[in-house]
C-alpha positions as CSV (number, residue, x, y, z in Angstrom):
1,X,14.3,-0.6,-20.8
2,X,11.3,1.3,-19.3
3,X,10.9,5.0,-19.1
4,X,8.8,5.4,-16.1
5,X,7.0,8.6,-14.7
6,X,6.6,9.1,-11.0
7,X,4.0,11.6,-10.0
8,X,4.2,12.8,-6.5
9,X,7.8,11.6,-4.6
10,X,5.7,11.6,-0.4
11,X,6.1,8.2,1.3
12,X,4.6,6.4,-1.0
13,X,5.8,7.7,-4.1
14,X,9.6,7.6,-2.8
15,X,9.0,4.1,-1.4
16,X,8.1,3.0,-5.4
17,X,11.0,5.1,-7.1
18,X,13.6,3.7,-4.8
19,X,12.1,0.2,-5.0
20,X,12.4,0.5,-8.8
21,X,15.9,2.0,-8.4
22,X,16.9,-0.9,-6.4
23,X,15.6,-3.7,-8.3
24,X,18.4,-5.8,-10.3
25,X,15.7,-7.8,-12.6
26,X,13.8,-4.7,-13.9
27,X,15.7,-2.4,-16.0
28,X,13.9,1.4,-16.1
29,X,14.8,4.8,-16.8
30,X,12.7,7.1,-13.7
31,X,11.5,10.6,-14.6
32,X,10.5,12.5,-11.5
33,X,7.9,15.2,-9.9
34,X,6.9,16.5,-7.4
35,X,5.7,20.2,-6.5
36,X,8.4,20.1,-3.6
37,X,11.9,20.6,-5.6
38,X,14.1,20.1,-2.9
39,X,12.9,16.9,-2.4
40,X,12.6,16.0,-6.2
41,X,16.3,17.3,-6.1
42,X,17.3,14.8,-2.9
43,X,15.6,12.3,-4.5
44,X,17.0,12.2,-7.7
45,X,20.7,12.1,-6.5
46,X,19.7,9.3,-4.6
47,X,18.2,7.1,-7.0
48,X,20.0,8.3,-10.1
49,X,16.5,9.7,-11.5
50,X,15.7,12.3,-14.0
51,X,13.9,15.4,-13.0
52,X,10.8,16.5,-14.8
53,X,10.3,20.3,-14.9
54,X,6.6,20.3,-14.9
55,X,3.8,17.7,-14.9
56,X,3.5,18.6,-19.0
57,X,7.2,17.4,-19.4
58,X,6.8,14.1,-17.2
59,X,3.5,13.3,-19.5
60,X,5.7,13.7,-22.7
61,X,8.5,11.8,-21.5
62,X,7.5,8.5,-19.9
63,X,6.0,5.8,-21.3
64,X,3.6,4.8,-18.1
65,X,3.1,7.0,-15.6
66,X,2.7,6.3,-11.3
67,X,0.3,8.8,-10.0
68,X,1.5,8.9,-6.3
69,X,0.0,12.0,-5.3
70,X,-3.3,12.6,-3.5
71,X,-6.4,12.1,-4.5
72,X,-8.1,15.2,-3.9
73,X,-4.5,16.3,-6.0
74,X,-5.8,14.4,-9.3
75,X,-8.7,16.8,-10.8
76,X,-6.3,19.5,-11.0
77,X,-4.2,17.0,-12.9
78,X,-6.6,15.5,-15.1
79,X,-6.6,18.2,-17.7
80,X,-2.8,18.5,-18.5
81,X,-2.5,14.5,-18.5
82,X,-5.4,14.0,-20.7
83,X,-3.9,16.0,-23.2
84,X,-1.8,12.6,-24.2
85,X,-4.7,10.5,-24.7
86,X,-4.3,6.7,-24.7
87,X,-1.4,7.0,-22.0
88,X,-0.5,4.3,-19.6
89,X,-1.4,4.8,-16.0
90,X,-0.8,2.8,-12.7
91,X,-2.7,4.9,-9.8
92,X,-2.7,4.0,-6.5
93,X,-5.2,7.4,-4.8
94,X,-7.5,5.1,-2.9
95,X,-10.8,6.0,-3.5
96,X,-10.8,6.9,-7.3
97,X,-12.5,4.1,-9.5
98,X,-11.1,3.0,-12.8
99,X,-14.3,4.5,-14.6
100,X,-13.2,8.0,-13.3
101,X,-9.7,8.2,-13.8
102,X,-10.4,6.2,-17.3
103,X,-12.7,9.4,-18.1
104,X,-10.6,11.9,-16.5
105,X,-7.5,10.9,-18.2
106,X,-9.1,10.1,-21.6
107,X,-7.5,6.4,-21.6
108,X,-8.1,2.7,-20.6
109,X,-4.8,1.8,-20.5
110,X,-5.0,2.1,-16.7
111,X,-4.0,-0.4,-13.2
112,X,-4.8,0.3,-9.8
113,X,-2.7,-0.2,-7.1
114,X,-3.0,-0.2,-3.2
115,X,0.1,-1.0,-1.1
116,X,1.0,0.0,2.1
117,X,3.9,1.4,3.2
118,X,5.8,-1.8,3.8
119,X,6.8,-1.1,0.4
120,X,9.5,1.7,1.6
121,X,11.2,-2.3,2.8
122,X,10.0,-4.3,0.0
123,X,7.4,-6.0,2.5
124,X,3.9,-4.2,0.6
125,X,1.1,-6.4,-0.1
126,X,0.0,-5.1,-3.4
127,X,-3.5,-5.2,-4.4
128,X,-3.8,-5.0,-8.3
129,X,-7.1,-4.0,-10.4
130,X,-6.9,-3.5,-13.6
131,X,-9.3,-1.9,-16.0
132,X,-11.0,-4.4,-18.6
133,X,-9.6,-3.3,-21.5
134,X,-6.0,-2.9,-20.5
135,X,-3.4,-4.5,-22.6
136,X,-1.9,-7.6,-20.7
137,X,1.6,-6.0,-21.6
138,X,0.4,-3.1,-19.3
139,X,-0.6,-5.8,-16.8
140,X,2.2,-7.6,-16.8
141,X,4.3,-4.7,-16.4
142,X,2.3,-3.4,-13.5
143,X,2.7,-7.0,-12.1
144,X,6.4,-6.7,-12.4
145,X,6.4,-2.9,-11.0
146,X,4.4,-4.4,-8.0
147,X,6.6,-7.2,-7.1
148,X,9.9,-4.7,-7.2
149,X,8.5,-3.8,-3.4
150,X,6.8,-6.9,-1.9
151,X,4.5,-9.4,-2.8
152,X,1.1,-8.8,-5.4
153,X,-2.2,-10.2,-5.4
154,X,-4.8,-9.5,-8.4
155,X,-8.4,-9.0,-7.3
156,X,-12.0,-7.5,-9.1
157,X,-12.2,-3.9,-8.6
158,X,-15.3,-4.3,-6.0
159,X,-12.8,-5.6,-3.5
160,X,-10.7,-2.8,-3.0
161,X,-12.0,-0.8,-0.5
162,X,-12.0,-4.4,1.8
163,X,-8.4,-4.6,0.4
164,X,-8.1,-1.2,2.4
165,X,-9.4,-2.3,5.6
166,X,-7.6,-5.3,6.0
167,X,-4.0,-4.4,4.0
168,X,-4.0,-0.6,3.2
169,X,-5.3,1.0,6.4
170,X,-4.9,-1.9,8.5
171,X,-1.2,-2.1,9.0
172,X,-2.0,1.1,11.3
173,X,-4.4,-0.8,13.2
174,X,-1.9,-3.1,13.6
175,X,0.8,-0.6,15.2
176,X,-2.2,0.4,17.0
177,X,-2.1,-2.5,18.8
178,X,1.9,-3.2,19.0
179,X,1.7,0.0,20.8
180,X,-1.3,-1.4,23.2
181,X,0.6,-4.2,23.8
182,X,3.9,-2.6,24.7
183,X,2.0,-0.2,27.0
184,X,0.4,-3.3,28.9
185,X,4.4,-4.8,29.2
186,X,5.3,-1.4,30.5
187,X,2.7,-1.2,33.6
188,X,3.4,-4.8,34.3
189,X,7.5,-3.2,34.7
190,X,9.3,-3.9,31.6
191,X,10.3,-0.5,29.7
192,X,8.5,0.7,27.1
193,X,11.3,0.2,24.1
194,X,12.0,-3.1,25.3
195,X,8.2,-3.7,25.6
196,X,8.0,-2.9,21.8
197,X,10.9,-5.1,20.8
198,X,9.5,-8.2,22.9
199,X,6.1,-7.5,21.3
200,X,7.3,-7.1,17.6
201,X,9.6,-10.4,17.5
202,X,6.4,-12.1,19.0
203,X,4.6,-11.1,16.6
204,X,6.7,-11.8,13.7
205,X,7.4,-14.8,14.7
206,X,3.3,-15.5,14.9
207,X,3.4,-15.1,11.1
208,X,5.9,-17.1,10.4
209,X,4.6,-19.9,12.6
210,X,1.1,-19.8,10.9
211,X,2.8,-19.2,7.4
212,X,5.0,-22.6,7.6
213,X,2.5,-24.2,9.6
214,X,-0.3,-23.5,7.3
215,X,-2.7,-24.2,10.2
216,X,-5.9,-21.1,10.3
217,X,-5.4,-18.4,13.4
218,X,-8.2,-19.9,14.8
219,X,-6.6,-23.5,15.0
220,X,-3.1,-21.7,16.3
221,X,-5.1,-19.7,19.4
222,X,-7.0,-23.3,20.1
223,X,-3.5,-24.7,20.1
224,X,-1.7,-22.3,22.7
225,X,-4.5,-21.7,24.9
226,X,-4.6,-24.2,27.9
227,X,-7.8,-25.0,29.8
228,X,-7.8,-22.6,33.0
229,X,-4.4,-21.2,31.6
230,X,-3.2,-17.8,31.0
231,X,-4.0,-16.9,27.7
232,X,-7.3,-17.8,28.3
233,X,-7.9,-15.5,30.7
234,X,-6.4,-12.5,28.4
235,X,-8.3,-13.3,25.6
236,X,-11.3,-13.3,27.9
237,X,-10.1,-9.6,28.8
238,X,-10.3,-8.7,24.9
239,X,-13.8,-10.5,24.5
240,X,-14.8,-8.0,27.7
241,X,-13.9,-5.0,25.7
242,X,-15.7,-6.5,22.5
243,X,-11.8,-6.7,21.0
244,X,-13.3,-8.8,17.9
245,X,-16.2,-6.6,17.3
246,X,-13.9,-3.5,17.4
247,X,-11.3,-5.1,15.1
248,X,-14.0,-6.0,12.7
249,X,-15.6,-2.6,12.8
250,X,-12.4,-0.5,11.6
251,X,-11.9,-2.6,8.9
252,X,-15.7,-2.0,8.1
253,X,-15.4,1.3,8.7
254,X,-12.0,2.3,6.5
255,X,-13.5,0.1,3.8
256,X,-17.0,2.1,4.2
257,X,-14.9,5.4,3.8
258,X,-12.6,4.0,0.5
259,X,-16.2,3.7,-0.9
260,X,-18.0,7.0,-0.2
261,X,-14.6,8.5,-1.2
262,X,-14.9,6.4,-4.9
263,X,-18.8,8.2,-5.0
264,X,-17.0,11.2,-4.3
């Protein structure tokens, strides 16, 4: 059994502890906190966790910790975590390098993470970094953490802030444009919450069609667009609003940001 440490219990905090909670294949004890006790308290009935009383107690009594708060949270954490030098960490505050929190928390024994917030369904794409000279126990626990709430994928450091833009940040783009879609099924006269649901099962079964399939989303678009059809002529209307070039430049521009937060 694990004694795990959860720092921080928001969205994505929560999402992790009940995740754990839940899992039948990994056995853990959770210690919990959070500056908000009522919803350490809620929490902790839920999930059958233990409550830490301060973020002293939480270091003392776990054997890995989750820091799940955010990252402009961490400096004023640093100090009282570093105090138990050698600890093991799993963070997942985007935008703070292995090299600082290594320093910061006077230990190497450190992964980072970067779901999204499919995990609160066990859908996250995990993104998994660890620093060179963690143990591969640490790793494999992280690994085994990671796949309590979706699916994980290990990748060089250097790569995170594109994980961001295409995984982290971009499932919002991707409601972004559920919701654009549902508003163009609307002014065409189908209500907006039917809109949505039409829109969502078409897209999910998209994925699953070019996940069996195998086949590239270019090949699948060349595949249902007819010569003088009509899909041709609403991907036209994307190309007129530069839809690609758009698409392309949140990515860039979240991943841009994960970076100048890291130099931060």
């Amino acid at each position: 059994m694990h004694r795990i440490g959860i720092l921080g219990c928001g969205n994505m905090g929560a999402a992790i502890i009940r995740a754990l909670a839940k899992s039948s294949e990994f056995i853990t004890e959770l210690v919990i906190y959070d500056i908000d006790s009522e919803l350490v308290s809620s929490l902790a009935t839920e999930v059958s966790a233990k409550i830490a009383g301060s973020v002293e107690e939480l270091n003392e009594s776990s054997e890995l910790i989750i820091l799940a708060v955010k990252p402009q949270i961490l400096p004023s954490i640093f100090p009282i975590l570093a105090k138990k030098p050698n600890q093991n960490y799993i963070s997942i505050a985007a935008g703070v390098s292995l090299e600082t929190l290594s320093s910061s928390l006077s230990s190497k024994q450190i992964i980072r993470f970067m779901p999204n917030i499919a995990a609160s369904v066990g859908k996250a794409l995990t993104a998994i970094s660890p620093h060179e000279e963690a143990s591969r126990e640490l790793t494999r626990l992280a690994e085994s953490i990671g796949a309590t709430f979706g699916v994980i994928t290990r990748i060089p450091e250097k790569q995170m802030s594109a994980f961001i833009g295409i995984s982290g940040s971009a499932i919002a783009f991707f409601y972004q444009f559920l919701h654009a879609i549902a508003l163009g099924g609307t002014q065409q006269g189908i209500p907006y919450n039917q809109s949505v649901t039409i829109a969502a099962e078409t897209f999910s079964g998209a994925i699953e069609l070019m996940k069996d399939s195998e086949e590239l989303p270019a090949s699948l678009i060349t595949s249902v667009t007819s010569a003088g059809g009509t899909t041709i002529e609403g991907i036209h209307a994307l190309e007129q609003g530069n839809f690609t070039g758009t698409v392309m430049g949140a990515v860039k521009a979240a991943a841009e940001r994960g970076l100048k937060l890291e130099k931060q």
